[in-house]
Residue frames as qw, qx, qy, qz and C-alpha x, y, z in Angstrom:
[[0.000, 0.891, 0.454, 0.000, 0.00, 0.00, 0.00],
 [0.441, 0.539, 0.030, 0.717, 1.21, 3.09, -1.03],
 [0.301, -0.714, 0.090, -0.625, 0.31, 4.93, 2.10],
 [0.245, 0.074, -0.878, 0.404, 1.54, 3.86, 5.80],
 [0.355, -0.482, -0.775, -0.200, -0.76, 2.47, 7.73],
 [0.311, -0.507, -0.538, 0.598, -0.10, 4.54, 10.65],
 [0.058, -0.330, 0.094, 0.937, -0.79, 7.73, 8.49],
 [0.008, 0.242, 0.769, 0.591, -4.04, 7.06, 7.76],
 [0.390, -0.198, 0.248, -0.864, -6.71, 9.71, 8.19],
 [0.296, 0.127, 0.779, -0.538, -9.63, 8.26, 10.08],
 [0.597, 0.635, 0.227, -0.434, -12.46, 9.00, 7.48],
 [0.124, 0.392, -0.751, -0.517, -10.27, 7.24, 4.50],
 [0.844, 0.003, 0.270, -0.463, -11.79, 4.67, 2.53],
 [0.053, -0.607, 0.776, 0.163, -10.31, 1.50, 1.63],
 [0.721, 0.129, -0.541, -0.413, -11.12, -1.22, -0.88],
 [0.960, -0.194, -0.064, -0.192, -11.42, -4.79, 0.67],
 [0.785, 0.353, -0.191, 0.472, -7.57, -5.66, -0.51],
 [0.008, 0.725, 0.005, 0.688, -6.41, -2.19, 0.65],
 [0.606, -0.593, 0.069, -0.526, -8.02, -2.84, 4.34],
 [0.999, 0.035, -0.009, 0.020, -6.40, -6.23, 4.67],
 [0.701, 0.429, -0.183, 0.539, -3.42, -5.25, 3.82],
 [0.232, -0.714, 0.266, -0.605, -3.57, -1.90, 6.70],
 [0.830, -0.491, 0.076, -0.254, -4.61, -4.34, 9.27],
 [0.886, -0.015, -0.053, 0.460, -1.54, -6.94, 8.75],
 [0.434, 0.454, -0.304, 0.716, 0.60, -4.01, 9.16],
 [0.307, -0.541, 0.442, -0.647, -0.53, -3.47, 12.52],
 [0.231, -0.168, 0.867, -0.408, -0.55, -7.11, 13.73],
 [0.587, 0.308, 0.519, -0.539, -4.37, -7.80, 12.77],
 [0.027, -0.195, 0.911, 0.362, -3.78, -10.34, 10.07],
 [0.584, 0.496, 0.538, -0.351, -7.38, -10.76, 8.62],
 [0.458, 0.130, 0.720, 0.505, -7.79, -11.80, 4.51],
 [0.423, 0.164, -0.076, -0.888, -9.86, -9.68, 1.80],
 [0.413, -0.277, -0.791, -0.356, -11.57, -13.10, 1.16],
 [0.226, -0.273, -0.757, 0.549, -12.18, -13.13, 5.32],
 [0.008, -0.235, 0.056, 0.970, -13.56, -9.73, 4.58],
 [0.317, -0.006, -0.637, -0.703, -15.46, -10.47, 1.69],
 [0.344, -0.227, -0.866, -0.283, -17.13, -13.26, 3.76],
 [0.199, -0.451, -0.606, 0.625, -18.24, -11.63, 6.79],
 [0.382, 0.197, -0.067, -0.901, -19.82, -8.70, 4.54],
 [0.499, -0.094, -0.742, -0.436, -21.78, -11.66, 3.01],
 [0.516, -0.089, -0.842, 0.134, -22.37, -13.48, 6.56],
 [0.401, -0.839, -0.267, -0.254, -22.23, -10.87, 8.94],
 [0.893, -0.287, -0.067, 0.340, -19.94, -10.20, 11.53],
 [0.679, 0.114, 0.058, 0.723, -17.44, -8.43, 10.02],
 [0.255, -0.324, -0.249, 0.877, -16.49, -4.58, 9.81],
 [0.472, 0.727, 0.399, -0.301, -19.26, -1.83, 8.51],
 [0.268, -0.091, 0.525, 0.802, -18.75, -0.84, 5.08],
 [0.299, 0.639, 0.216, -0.675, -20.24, 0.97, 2.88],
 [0.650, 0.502, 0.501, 0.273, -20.99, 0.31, -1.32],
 [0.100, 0.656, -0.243, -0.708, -19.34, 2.61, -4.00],
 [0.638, 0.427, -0.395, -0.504, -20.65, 1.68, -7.89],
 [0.944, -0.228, -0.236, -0.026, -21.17, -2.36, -6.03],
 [0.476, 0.368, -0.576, 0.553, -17.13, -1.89, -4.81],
 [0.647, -0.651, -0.359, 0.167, -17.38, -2.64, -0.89],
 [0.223, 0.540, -0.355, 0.730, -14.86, 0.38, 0.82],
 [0.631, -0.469, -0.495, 0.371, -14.17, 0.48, 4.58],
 [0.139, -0.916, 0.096, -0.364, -13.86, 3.57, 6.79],
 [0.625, 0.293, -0.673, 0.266, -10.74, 3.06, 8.17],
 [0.441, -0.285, 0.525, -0.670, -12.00, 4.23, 12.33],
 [0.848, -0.114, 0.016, -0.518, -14.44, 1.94, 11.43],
 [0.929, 0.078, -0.360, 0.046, -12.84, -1.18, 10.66],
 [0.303, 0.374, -0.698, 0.530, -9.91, -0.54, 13.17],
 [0.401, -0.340, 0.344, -0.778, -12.28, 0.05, 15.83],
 [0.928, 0.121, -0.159, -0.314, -14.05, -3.24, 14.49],
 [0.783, 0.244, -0.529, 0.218, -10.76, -5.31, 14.69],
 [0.101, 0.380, -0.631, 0.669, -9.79, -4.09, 18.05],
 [0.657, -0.167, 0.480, -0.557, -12.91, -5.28, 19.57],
 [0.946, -0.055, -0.227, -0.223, -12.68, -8.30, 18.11],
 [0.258, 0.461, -0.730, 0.433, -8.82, -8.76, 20.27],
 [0.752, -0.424, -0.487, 0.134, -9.04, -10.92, 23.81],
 [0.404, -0.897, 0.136, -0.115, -8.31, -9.16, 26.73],
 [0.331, 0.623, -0.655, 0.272, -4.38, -9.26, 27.95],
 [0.900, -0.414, 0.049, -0.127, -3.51, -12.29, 30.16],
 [0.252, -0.783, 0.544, -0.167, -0.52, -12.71, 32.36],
 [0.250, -0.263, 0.925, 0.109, -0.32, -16.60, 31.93],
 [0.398, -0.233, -0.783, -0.417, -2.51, -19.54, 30.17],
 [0.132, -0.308, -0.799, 0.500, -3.70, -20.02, 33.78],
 [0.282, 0.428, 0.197, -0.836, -5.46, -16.46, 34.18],
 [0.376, 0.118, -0.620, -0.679, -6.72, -17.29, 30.46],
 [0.462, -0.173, -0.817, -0.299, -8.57, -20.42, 31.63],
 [0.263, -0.067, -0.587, 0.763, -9.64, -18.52, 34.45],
 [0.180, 0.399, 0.275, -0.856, -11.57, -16.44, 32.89],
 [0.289, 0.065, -0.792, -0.534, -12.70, -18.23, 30.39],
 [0.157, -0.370, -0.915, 0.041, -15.04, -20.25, 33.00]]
């Protein structure tokens, strides 16, 4: 992507590819097929339709991948801790 991810205004929009590609540069490793299916299924980040072309807002979809993170956990223990 021609643009760094961290220098992206908030109210950009970004194709499906594009959005995929932002995310894996910050750690959040998610496909444009993954993408593709979760606009079909549900689930996935809001988007919005330009001449049928799906485009993400990038707040949105970051905001969308960060809630989809587990809380931080000090060991596996605490993990299956809180898990029950």
């Amino acid at each position: 992507m021609a643009q760094d991810q961290d220098q992206l205004a908030p109210h950009v929009l970004l194709t499906r590819k594009s959005l995929a590609e932002a995310l894996g540069a910050r750690g959040l490793r998610i496909s444009a097929a993954t993408l593709a299916t979760k606009a079909t299924r549900g689930g996935g980040p809001p988007y919005t339709l330009f001449c049928g072309r799906a485009l993400y807002r990038w707040s949105d979809a970051l905001a969308w991948a960060e809630a989809q993170l587990a809380p931080p956990y000090a060991s596996t223990s605490e993990r299956e801790t809180a898990s029950r």
